[in-house]
C-alpha positions, -999 to +999 in steps of 0.1 A: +496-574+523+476-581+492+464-554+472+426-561+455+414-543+428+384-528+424+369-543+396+357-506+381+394-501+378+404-535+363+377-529+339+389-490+330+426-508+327+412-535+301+397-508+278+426-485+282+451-515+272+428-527+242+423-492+227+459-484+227+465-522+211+438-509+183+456-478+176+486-492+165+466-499+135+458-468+127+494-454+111+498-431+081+517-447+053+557-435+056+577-449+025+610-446+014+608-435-023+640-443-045+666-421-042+664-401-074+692-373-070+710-371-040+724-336-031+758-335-046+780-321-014+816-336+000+813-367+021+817-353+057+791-325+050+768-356+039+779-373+066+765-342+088+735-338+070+724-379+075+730-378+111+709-348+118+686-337+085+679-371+067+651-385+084+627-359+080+644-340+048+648-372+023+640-406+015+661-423+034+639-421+071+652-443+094+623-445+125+634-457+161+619-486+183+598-455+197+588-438+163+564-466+160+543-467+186+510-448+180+502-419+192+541-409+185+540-421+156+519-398+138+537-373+152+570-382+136+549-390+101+535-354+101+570-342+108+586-362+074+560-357+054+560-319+059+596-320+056+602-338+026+581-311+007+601-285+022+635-297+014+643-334+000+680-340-004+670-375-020+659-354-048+675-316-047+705-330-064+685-330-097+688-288-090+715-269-100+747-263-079+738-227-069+699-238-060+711-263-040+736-243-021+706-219-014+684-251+002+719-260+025+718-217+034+686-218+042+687-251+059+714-237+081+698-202+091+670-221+103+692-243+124+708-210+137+677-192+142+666-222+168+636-233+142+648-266+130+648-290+148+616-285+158+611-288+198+584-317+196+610-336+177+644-327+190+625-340+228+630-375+220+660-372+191+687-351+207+712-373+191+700-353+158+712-321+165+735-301+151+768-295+171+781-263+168+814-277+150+793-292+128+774-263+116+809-246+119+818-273+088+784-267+070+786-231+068+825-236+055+817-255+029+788-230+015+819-206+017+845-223+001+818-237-027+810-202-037+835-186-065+839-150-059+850-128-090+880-109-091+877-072-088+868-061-126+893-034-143+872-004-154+862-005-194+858+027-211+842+008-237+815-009-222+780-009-235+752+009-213+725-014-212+687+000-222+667+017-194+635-007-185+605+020-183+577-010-177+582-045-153+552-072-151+532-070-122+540-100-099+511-126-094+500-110-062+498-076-081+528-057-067+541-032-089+575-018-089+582+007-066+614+028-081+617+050-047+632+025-031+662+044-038+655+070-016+643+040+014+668+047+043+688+018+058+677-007+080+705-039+079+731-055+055+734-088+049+756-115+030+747-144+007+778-163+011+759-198-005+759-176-043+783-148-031+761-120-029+756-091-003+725-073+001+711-040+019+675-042+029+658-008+030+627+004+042+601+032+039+593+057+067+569+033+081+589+004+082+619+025+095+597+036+123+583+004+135+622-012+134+633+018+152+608+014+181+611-029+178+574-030+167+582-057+141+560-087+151+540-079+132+553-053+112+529-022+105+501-023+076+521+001+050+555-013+060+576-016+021+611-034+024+636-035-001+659-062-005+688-051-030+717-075-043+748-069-058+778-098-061+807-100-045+842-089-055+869-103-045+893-072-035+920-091-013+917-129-003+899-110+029+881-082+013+852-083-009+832-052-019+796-046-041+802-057-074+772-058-101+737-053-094+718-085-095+684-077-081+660-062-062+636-077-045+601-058-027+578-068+001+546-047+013+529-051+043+490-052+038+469-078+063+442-078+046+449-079+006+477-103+011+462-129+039+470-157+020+508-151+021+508-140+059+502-101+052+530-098+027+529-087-008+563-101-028+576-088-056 
């Protein structure tokens, strides 16, 4: 039984064919840059990190058979070119070593927090993924790179240093807020890329909306407090707050600070 065509719908077919044909010419420009300074890490972690990071994270993109077909294809463009300015490891080994241990920890909490890879990439490049022994490797290696100081012995002698009474205004015009002090306790975390572990406090707003979950967004009026000390090394399994390092402040104001999504930094 022969099946005729109408010729409406031989017709629609023709066009459809020859504008896909056409839009194969119409792809962004995707080079691969010299490498400059490739991230300085051991050979399996860089191992890891070209299997599943490299092609949208440095210059070094290696496109499959079905990156290259249009209208994919300027999918996977946008995805590398926003990625490179993120994070290049063909050029974050010009950093120092503790920068780019921060890039890897951040690189990793993203993977953990289920943001990278993105979904409309990892669809068609599951190979890409992270396993979890691989992570498992990443995150031992921030570890094990980080030098953690000895528990200092006391000094009677030491030097107090001078008070600071005045601190700069940040470009976004936050001010320092010295009651953070009194800010109650909302969550400890640890640095272990630059061996650090921080409290993050909060004002009675911000308290209030993480008590009742009402974080997305968090409250106009919300203040956090991120405070830093290093890490000393008590036992080879015990670390406690060492030095103060820094503090650092967020406000929450949706309208003054709209540009940086509702968040004043300082």
């Amino acid at each position: 039984m022969k099946v005729h065509l109408s010729k409406p719908i031989v017709i629609t077919g023709l066009v459809v064919f020859v504008c896909f044909v056409a839009l194969q010419a119409l792809q962004p420009t995707l080079n691969n840059s010299p490498v400059a300074a490739e991230v300085k890490v051991p050979a399996e972690v860089k191992r890891i990190l070209s299997k599943s990071c490299y092609n949208c994270h440095s210059n070094q993109t290696r496109l499959a058979w079905f990156d290259r077909i249009v209208p994919g294809y300027w999918l996977v463009a946008s995805h590398v070119h926003a990625g490179r300015k993120v994070l290049n490891f063909s050029t974050l080994g010009a950093q120092p070593g503790p920068a780019q241990r921060a890039a890897l920890f951040e690189s990793v909490n993203q993977v953990r927090l289920g943001a990278m890879p993105p979904s409309s990439y990892a669809w068609l490049h599951g190979s890409e993924k992270l396993q979890p022994a691989e992570l498992a490797t990443l995150e031992e290696y921030l570890r094990d790179s980080t030098d953690l100081a000895p528990k200092p012995t006391p000094d009677s002698t030491g030097q107090k240093a001078p008070a600071v009474t005045q601190v700069r205004r940040a470009p976004n015009g936050i001010a320092f807020m010295p009651d953070y002090k009194t800010w109650e306790l909302i969550g400890l975390t640890e640095r272990f890329d630059n061996g650090t572990v921080r409290a993050v406090l909060g004002n009675r707003t911000a308290v209030e909306a993480a008590r009742k979950g009402k974080v997305n967004p968090w409250p106009d009026g919300s203040a956090l407090a991120k405070v830093a000390w290093s890490q000393n090394l008590v036992t080879p399994t015990v670390v406690e707050p060492g030095n103060f390092v820094q503090v650092e402040l967020m406000i929450r104001d949706s309208q003054k600070f709209r540009k940086t999504e509702g968040w004043g930094w300082g």
